[in-house]
N, CA and C atoms as a LAMMPS dump frame, in Angstrom:
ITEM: TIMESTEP
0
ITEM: NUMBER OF ATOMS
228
ITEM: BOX BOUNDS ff ff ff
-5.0000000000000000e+02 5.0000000000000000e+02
-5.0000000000000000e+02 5.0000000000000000e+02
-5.0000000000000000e+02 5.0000000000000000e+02
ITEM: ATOMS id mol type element x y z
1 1 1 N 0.848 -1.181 0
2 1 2 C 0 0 0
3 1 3 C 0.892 1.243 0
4 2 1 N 0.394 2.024 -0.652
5 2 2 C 1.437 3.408 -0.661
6 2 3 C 1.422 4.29 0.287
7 3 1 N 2.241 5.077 0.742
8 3 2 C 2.151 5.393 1.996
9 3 3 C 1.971 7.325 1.071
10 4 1 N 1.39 7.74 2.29
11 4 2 C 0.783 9.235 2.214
12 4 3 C 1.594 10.232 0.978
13 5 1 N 3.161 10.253 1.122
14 5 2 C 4.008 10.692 0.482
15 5 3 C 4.165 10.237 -0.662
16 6 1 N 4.215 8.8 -0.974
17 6 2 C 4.215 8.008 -2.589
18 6 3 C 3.504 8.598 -3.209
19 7 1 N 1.815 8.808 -2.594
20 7 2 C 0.786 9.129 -2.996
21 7 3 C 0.636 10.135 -3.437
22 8 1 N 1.551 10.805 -3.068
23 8 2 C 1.49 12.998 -3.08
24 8 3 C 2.464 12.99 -4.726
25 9 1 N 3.402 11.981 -4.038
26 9 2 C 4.248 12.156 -5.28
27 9 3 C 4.051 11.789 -6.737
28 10 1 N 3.373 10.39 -6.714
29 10 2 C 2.742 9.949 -7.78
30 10 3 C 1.615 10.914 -8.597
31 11 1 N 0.743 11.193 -7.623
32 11 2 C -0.248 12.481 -8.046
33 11 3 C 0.763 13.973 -8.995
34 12 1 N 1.735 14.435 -7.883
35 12 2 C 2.284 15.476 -8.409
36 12 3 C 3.082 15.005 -9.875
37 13 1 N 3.595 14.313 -9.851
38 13 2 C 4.29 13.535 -11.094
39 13 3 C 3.672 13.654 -12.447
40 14 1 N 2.047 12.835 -11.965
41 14 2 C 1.339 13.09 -13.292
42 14 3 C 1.115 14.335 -13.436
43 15 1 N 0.157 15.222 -12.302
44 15 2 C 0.011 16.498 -12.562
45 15 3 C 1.193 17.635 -13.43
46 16 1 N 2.351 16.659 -13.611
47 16 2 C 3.21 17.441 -14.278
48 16 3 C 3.315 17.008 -15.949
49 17 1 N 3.147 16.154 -15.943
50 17 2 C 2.723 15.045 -17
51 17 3 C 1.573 15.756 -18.164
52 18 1 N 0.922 16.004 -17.304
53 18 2 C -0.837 16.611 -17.79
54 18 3 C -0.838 17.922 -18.555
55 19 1 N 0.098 18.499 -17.444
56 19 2 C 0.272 20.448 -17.906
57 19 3 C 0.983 20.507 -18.8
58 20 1 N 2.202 19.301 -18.972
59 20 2 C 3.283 19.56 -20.08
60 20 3 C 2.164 19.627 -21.58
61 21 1 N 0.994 18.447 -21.698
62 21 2 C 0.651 17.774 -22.781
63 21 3 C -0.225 18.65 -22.437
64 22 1 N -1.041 19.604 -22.109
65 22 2 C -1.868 20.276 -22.071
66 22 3 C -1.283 21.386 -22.733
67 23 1 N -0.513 22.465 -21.97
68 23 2 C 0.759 23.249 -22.977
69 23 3 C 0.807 22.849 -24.303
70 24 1 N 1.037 21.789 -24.058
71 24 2 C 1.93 21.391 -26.15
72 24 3 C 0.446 21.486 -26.964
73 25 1 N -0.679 20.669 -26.529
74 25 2 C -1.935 20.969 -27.298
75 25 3 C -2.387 22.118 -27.382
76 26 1 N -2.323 22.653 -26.376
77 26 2 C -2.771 24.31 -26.825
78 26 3 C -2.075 25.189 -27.763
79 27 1 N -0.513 25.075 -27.52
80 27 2 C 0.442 25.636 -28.35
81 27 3 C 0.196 24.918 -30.306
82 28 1 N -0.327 23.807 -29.893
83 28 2 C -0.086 23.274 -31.698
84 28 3 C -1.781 23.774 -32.16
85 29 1 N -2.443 23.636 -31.488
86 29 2 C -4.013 24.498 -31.746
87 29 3 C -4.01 25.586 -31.855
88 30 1 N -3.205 26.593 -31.74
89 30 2 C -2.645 27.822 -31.636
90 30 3 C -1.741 28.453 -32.666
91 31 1 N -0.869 27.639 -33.457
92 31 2 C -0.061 27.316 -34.438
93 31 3 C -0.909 27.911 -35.453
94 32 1 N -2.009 27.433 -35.935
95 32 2 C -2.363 28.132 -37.031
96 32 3 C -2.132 26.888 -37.992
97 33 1 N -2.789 27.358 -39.796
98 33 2 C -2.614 26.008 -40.185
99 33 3 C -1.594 26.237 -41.678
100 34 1 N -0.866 24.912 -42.066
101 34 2 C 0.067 25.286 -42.701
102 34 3 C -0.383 25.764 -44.206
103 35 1 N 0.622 26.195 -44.719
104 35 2 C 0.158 26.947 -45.779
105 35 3 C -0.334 25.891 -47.396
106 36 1 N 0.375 25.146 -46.752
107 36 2 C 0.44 23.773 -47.683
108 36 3 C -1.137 23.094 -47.797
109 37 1 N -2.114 23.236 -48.618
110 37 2 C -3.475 22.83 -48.696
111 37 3 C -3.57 20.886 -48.492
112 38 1 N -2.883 20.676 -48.458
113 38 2 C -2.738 18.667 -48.255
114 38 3 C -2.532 18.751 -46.784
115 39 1 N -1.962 19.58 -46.231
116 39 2 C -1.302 19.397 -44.8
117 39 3 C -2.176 20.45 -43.913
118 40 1 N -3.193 21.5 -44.499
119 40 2 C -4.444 21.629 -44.071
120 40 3 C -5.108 20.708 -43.647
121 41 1 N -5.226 19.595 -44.655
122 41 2 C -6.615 18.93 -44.686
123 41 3 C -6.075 18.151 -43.63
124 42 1 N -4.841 17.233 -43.26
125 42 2 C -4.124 16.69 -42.146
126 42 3 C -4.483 17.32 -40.994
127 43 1 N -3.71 18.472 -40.713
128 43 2 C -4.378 19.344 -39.567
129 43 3 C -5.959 19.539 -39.067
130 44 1 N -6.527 19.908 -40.035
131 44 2 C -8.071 19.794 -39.843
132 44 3 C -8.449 18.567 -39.485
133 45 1 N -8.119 17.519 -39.94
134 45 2 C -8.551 15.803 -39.587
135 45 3 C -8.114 15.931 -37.945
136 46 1 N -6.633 15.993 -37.817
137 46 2 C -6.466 15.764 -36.418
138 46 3 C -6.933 16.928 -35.296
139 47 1 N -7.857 18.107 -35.858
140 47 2 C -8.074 19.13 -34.851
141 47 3 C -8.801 18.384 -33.305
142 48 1 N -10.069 18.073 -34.166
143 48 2 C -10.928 17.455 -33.277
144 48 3 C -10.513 16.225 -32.324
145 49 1 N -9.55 15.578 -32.993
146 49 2 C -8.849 14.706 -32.063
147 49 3 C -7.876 15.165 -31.009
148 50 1 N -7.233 16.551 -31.522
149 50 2 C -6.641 17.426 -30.477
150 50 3 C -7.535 17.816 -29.651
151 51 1 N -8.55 18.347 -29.907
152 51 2 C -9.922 18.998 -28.617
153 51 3 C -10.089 17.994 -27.454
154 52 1 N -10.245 16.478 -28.436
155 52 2 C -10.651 15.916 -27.13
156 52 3 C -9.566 15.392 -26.231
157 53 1 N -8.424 15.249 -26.989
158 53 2 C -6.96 14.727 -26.15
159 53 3 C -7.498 15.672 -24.951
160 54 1 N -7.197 17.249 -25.662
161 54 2 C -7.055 18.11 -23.99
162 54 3 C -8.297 18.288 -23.095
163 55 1 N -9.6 18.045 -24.167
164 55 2 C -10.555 17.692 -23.101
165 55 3 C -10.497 16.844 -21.567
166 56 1 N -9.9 15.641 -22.143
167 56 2 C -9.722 14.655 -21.566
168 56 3 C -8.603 14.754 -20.474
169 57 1 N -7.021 15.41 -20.766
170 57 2 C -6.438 15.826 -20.154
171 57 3 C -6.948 16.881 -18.915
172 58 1 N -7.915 17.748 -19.214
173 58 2 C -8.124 19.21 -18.437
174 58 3 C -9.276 18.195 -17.876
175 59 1 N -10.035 17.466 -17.709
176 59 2 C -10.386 16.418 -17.121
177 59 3 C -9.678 15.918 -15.894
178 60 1 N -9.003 15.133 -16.726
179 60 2 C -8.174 14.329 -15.385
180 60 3 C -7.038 14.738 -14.435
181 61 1 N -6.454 16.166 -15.247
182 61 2 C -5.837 17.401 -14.368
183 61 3 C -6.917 17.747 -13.142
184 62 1 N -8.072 18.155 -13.22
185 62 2 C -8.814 18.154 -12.534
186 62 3 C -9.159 17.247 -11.408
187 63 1 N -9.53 16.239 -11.883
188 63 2 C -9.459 15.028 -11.025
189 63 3 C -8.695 15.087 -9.647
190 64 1 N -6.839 15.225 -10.267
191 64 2 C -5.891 14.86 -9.711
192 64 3 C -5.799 16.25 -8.874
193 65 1 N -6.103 16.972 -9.245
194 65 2 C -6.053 18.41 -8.77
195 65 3 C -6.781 18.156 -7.206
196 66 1 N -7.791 17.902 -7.381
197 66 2 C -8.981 17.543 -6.274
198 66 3 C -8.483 16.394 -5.413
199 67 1 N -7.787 15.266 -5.606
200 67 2 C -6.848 13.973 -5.168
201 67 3 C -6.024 14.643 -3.913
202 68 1 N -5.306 15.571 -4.722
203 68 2 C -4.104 16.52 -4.035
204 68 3 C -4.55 17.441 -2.945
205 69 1 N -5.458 18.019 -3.132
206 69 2 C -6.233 18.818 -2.147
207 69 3 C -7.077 17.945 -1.085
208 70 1 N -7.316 16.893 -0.876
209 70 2 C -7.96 15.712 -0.375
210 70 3 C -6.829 15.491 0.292
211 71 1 N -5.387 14.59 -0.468
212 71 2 C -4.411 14.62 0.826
213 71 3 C -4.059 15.522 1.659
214 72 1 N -3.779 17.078 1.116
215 72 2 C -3.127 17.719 1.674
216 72 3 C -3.93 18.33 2.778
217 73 1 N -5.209 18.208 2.999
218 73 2 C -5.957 18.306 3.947
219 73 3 C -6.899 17.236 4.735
220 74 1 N -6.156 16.483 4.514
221 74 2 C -6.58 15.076 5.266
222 74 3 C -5.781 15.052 6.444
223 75 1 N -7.001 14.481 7.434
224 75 2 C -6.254 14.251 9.008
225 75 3 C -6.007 13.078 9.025
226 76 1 N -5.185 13.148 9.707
227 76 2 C -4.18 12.002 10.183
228 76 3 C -4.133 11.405 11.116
């Protein structure tokens, strides 16, 4: 069983995990699209699959967010 600290750490770990890939999706959604009309249509295909990556991410950031605040105010 993991003890209080594993637990903090494992949590914080991903939570770092999450923000990196959250960052990078926002930054490539942000990018703009290339000028190249074939590599439009690429980009456009994978937009929506980008939305929900970070959906899903800003999700479970959340989650873990709430995890963390649960230990760190948990009695002992």
């Amino acid at each position: 069983m993991f003890s209080h600290y594993e637990k903090m750490e494992d949590l914080q770990a991903k939570k770092q995990e999450l923000e990196k890939r959250i960052k990078a999706i926002e930054k490539d959604l942000k990018s703009g699209l290339d000028p190249d009309s074939e590599e439009q249509a690429v980009q456009l295909e994978n937009y929506e699959v980008l939305l929900e990556i970070l959906r899903n991410s800003e999700d479970e950031l959340n989650t873990i967010n709430k995890k963390i605040y649960e230990l760190e105010n948990a009695s002992y």
